[in-house]
N, C-alpha and C positions, 0 to 999 in steps of 0.2 A: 504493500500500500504506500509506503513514504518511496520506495522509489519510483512509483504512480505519478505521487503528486512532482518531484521531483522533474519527470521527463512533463509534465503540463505546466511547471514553471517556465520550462526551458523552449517547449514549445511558444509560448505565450509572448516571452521575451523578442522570439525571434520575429514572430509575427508583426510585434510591435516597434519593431526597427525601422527606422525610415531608410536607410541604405541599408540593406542583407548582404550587399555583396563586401561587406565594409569587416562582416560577423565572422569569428571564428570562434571554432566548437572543436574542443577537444572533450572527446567520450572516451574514461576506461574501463575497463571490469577486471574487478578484483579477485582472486580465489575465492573470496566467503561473499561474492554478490556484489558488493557494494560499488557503488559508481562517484564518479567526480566529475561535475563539468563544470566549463570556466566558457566567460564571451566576452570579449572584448572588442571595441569598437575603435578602430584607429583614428577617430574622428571626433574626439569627445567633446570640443570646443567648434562652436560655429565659427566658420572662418569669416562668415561678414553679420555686423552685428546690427539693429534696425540703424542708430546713427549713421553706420557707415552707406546701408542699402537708400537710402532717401531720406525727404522729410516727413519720417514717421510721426512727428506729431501736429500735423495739418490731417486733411484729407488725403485718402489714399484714389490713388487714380486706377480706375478701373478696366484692368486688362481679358480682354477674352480671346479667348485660343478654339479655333473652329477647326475640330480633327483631332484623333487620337492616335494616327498612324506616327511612321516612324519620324517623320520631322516633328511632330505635337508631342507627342511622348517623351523624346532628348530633349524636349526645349522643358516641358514641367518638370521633368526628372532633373535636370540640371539648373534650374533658375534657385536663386537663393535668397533674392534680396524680399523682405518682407513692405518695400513699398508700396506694393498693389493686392488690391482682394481682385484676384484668380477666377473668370469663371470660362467652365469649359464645356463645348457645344459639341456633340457626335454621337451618329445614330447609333453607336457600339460604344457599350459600356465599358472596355476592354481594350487592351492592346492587343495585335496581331501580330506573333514573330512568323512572317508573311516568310521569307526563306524555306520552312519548314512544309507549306500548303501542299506541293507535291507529294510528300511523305503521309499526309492526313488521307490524301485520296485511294490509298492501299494501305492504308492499315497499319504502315509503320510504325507512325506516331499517334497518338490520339488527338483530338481539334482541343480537349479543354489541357492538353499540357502546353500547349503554343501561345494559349493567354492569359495575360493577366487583369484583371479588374483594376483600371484608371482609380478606380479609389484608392487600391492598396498601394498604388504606387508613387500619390500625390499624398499620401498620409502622414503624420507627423512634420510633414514641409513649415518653411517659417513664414508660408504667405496664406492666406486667408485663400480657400481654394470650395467651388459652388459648381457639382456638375449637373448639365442636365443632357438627361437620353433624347437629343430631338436631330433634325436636320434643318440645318441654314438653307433657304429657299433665295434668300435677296438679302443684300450688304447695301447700304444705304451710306456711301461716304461722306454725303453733305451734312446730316442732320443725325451722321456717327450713330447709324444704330444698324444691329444684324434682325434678320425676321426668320423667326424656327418654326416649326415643325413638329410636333412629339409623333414619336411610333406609336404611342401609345391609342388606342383606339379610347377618345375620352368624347364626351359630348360635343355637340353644336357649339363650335365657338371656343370650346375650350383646348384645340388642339395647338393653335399658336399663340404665339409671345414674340414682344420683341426686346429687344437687351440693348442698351445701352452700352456704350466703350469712349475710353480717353485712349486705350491702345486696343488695333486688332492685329493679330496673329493668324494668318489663313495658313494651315494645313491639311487641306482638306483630299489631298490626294488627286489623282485622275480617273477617269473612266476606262473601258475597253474600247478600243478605237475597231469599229467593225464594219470602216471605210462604206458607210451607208450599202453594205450586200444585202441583197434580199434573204431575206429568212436568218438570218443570223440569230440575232434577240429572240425569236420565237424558238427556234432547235437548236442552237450550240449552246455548250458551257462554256463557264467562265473559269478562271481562276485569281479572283482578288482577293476572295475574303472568305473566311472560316466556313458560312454557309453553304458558297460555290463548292469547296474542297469537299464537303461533308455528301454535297449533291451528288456531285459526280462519280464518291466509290458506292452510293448506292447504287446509282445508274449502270454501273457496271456491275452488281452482282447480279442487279435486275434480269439483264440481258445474257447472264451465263444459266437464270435457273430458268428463262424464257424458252432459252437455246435446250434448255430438258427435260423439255414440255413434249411427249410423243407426237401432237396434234402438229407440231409446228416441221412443216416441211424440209428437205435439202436444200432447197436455193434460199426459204427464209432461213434456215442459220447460218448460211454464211453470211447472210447480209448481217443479220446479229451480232453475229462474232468479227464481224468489222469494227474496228477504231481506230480512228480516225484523229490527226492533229495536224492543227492548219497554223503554222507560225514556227520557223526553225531558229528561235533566237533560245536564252539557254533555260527560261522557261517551258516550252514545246518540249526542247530535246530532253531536260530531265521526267519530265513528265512520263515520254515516249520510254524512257530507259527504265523509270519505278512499272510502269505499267507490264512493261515487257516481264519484270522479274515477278513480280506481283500474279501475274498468267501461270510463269513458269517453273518457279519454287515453292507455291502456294496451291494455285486455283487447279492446274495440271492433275496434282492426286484429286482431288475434291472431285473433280469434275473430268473423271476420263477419257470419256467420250467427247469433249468436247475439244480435244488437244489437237486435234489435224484439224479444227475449224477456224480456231485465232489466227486472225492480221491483223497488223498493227501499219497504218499508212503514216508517215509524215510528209504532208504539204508543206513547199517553200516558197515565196514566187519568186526569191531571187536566185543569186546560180549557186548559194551555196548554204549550207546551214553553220550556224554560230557564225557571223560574219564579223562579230569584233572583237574573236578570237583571232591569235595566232594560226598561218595553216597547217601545224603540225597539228593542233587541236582539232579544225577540221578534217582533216584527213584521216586521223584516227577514229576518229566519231562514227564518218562514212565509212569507214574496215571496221568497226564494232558490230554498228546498227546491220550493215550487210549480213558479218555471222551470226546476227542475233534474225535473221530474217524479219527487220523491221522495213520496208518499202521506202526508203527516202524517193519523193519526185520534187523536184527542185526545176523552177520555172513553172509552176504549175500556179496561174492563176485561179482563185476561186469566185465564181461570179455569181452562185445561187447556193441557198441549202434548202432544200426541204425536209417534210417530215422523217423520210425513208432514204435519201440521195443528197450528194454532194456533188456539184457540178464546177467542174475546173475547167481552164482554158491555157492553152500550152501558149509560153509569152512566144516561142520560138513561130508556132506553127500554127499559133489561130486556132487549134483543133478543140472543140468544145469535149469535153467527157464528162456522165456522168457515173458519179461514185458510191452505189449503196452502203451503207453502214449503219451500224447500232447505235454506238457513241461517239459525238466530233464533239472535242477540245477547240475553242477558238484561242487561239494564244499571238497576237499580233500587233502589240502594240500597244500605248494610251493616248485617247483624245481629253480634252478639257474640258470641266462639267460645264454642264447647263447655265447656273449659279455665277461661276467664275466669268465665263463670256459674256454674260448679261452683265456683270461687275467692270468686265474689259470695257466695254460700248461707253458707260458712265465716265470712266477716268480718261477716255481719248485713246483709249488700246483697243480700239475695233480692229479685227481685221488679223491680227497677230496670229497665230498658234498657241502660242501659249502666253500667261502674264510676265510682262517683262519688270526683273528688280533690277536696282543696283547694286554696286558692290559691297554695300552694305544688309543687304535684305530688304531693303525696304521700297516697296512698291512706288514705279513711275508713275505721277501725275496723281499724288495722293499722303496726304501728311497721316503721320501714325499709324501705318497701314505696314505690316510685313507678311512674308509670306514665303516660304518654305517647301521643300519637295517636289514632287512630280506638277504641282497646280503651276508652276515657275519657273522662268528660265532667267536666269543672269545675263542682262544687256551689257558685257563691258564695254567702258567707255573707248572709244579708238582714241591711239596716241599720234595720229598727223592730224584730229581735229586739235588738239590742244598744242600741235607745236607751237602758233603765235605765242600763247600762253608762258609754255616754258622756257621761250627763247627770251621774255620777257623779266622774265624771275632769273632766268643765267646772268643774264647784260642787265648788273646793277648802274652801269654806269649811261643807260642808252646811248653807248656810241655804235650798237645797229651791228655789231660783228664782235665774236669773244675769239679766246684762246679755247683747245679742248680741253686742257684743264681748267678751265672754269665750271665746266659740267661738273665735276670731284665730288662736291658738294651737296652734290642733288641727285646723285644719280640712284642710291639706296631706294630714293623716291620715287623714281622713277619704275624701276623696277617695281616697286611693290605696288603703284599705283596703277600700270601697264604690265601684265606680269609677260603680256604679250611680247614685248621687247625681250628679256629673259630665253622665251621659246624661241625666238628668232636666233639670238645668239646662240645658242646649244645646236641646232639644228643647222645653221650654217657655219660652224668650227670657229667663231669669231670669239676672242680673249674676253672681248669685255665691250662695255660699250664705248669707249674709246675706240677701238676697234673700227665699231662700227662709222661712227662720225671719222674718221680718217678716210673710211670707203669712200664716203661721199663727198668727202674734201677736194681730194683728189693731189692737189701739191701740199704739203705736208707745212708748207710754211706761212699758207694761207688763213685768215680765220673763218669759224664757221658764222656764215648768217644766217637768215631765215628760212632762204634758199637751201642752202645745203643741208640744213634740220628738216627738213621739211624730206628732201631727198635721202634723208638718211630713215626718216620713218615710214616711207611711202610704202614699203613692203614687209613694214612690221607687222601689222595689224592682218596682215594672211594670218597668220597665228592664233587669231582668234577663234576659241572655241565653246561649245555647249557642253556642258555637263549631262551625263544619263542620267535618264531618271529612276535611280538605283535606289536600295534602302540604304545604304553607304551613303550618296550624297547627302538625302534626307535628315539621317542619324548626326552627322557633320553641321549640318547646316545648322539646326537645331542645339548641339551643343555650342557653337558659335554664337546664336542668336541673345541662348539665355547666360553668357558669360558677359556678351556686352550690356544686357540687363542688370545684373550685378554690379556690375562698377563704373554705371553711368555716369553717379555722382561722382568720382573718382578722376575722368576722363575728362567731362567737362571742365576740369580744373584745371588739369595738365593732360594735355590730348596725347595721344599714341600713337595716332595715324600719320600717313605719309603728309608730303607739302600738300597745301591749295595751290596748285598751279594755276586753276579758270581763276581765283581771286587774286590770288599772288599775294597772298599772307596767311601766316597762319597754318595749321595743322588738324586736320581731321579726327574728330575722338578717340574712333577706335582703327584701329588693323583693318582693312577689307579682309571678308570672307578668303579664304585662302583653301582649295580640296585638296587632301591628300590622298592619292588611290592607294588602296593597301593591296589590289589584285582581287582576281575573282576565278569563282570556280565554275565548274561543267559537270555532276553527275553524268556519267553515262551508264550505269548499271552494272552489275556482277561486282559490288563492291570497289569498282574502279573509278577515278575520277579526273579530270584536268584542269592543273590550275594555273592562273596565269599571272605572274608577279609583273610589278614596276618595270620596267625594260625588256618587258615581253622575254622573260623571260619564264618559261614555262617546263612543270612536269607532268607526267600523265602515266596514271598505274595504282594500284593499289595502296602505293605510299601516302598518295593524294586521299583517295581516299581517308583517308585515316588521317590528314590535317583536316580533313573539311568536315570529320566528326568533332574534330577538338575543336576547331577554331566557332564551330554553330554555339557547341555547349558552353561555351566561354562565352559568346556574345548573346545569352539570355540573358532576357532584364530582370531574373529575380533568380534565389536560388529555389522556389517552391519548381519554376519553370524548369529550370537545369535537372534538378532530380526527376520531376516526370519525365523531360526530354531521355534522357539517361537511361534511366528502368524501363521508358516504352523501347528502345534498343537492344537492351538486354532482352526484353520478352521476346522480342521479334527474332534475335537469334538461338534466342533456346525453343520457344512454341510455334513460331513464323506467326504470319503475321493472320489477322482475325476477317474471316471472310463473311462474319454474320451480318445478316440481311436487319440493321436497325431502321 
């Protein structure tokens, strides 16, 4: 009994930790029973205190965060300062470690080890934190208010609200871009969110115990035992790869009879699958998928799906075919919500693709307004628009022409402000940016003017580039966003950021956002996997695998997450994986 209460203390404690991953727990057992556990929090002291975080004792300005995906979730998880009461808007109570959604649709994993409850994870935080389950339908920036939604089925009138904000925070995700085809939304799956995942390994047992139904024909089960994935980016193919094993280590005994009827199709329409992989990555993938008898067709437009077929069009040959099958994955892409682009139209962003921020996160043609992840894209700023600018800040003395060393000074700035120039350099072998301005000098004893800046940036700004819309970006952005939150008050006193050059005074609060790619992986099945590091530098094998298990369980946002993730693994290697029909 006291060692009962003992593990419900300990339980309790841990529960009640606003950082878990912060917890260590040492558990021993003694010959005669007895246990010792010890926890400690490396973090006993708040690192910013409300003095430091704002003027806590005025009114507190009221921030709302629209999304609980991975940009909203690093940004609450990481914000500290207690200047603002917190409120947060999203149809899912829960975080979605979205990575893992492939593994939920065969059983691997389970859908409730993948989330966690946005309460437990805004819990003991030092800011005043108000969630509500709805959906943001219109963002209203002149008159600063968002208009929701509840999921909740409540009466006439009571289903919406509107909320006021001094800050908003849009993380609201993207949609599935299904290039307006017909039939799409009506018969493919998705794969975005816990429910999609959950759909579609029903749909698939559906169609094995359909397929062993005596009443149900030859040509109907093959069309059955057809599935079908239209998207070879590295969504599709992992997909294509759990499913295949999922058939073949699993469903194959269950279902015997049914093992000469599985195909498994991947649609591409471009010439190759994983295209922002390296080609040894591709090339491998095509020599897996082959001996796994997975059909890659690449160049295969899709122009129709109906209820029973999927109709493609060869980009080569014009030639239309249709394709019977049981279950199509749509996996191709994200467009911008509905919400968002009706938000674009208000702020002077019609017409865009996606919302354009600056380097700072913070939405064009809109005060207090940021915005995070896939809803976003980073406009940087071009550095031959601002060479007037910088030519102006070099040449303290306006005599209209410098020395290159007069750049010295500024050039840190430069770089950090254009990181574009940076890429230029690296990419053309050039030392530095002295370097460069010598290129377009030309005689070496001449000074640079406007002219030759201007000539020396004309071909920087190629460089410029879009960030994926990755859970990596998101995650980044998000801890970024809530770190400049924290020591606003800080910043504005003594700034961090690079020069003003459009002003030509002065310095920028914070650092521009800055991404680090840490690399990314490829499941391809049979325990195998490819991964691809910073200078494309890539391995593929089994090894891989076996980082892309650690490095998942490391990057769960709680340890209740990590130990489901973990043990649903272990199950899956000692009972395989769970084919029941819920």
């Amino acid at each position: 009994m006291k060692g009962f209460q003992i593990f419900r203390r300990a339980s309790t404690a841990i529960r009640n930790r606003a950082t878990p991953s912060k917890l260590l727990i040492v558990l021993t057992f003694g010959a005669a029973g007895g246990a010792f556990l010890a926890i400690s929090d490396d973090s006993p002291f708040r690192s910013l205190t409300a003095g430091e975080s704002g003027n806590d004792g005025g009114k507190k300005k009221k921030l709302v965060v629209l999304g609980t995906g991975w940009g909203g979730t690093t940004f609450l998880k990481n914000l500290k300062t207690s200047a603002y009461d917190v409120h947060v808007v999203s149809p899912h109570n829960y975080f979605t470690f979205t990575p893992l959604l492939p593994s939920v649709t065969n059983g691997t994993v389970e859908a409730r080890s993948i989330v966690e409850p946005i309460r437990n994870i805004v819990r003991n935080k030092p800011y005043n934190v108000e969630f509500k389950e709805a959906e943001c339908y219109r963002i209203d920036p002149v008159n600063k208010k968002v208009y929701c939604r509840s999921i909740q089925n409540l009466g006439h009138g009571e289903n919406e609200f509107a909320l006021d904000y001094d800050v908003l925070v849009i993380a609201m995700g993207a949609r599935v871009n299904t290039f307006n085809t017909p039939g799409v939304e009506e018969h493919a799956h998705f794969l975005k969110e816990v429910d999609d995942a959950q759909k579609l390994r029903r749909s698939i047992i559906d169609c094995y115990e359909r397929a062993s139904l005596p009443t149900i024909s030859e040509e109907e089960k093959k069309r059955i035992m057809h599935f079908v994935v239209v998207g070879g980016g590295p969504t599709g193919v992992e997909y294509a790869a759990e499913l295949h094993d999922f058939a073949s280590q699993d469903l194959a005994s269950l279902y015997p009879s049914l093992k000469d009827y599985l195909k498994i199709t991947l649609l591409e329409a471009g010439n190759h699958i994983l295209p922002m992989f390296h080609k040894k990555v591709t090339d491998f993938a095509n020599e897996k998928f082959q001996k796994d008898q997975i059909d890659v067709k690449t160049g295969s437009m899709v122009v129709k799906v109906s209820d029973k077929d999927i109709s493609t069009k060869n980009r080569a040959t014009g030639q239309i075919e249709a394709i019977p099958y049981g279950v199509v994955l749509w996996s191709t892409g994200i467009a911008t919500r509905p919400v968002i682009a009706e938000f674009m139209e208000k702020i002077g962003q019609a017409g865009r693709r996606v919302m354009a921020i600056d380097e700072w996160l913070k939405v064009q043609g809109c005060d207090d307004v940021y915005a995070l992840g896939d809803c976003a894209s980073i406009a940087q700023r071009k550095a031959l628009e601002d060479a007037a600018a910088i030519m102006k800040t070099v040449d303290k003395n306006n005599a209209g022409a410098v020395d290159v060393g007069d750049f010295k000074e500024f050039v840190k700035d430069i770089y950090e402000r254009y990181p574009q120039v940076r890429k230029y350099l690296e990419k053309n072998k050039l030392k530095n940016f002295e370097a460069l301005l010598r290129n377009a000098q030309g005689d070496s004893q001449k000074k640079i003017d406007i002219e030759a800046l201007k000539k020396a940036l004309s071909e920087v700004d190629s460089q410029v580039s879009f960030l994926p819309p990755t859970a990596q970006v998101a995650s980044q952005q998000g801890k970024y966003l809530a770190a400049c939150f924290n020591k606003a008050g800080r910043c504005e006193k003594k700034p961090e950021g690079p020069f003003r050059f459009q002003e030509n005074a002065g310095r920028y609060p914070f650092h521009p956002f800055s991404y680090k790619h840490s690399g990314q992986f490829a499941p391809l099945g049979g325990e195998q996997a490819a991964v691809q590091f910073p200078g494309d530098w890539v391995s593929i094998g089994h090894a891989s695998q076996g980082l892309w298990y650690t490095v998942y369980a490391s990057k769960l946002v709680t340890w209740r997450t990590k130990v489901l993730v973990v043990s649903d693994w272990f199950r899956r290697f000692t009972f395989g994986r769970d084919s029941s029909h819920l």
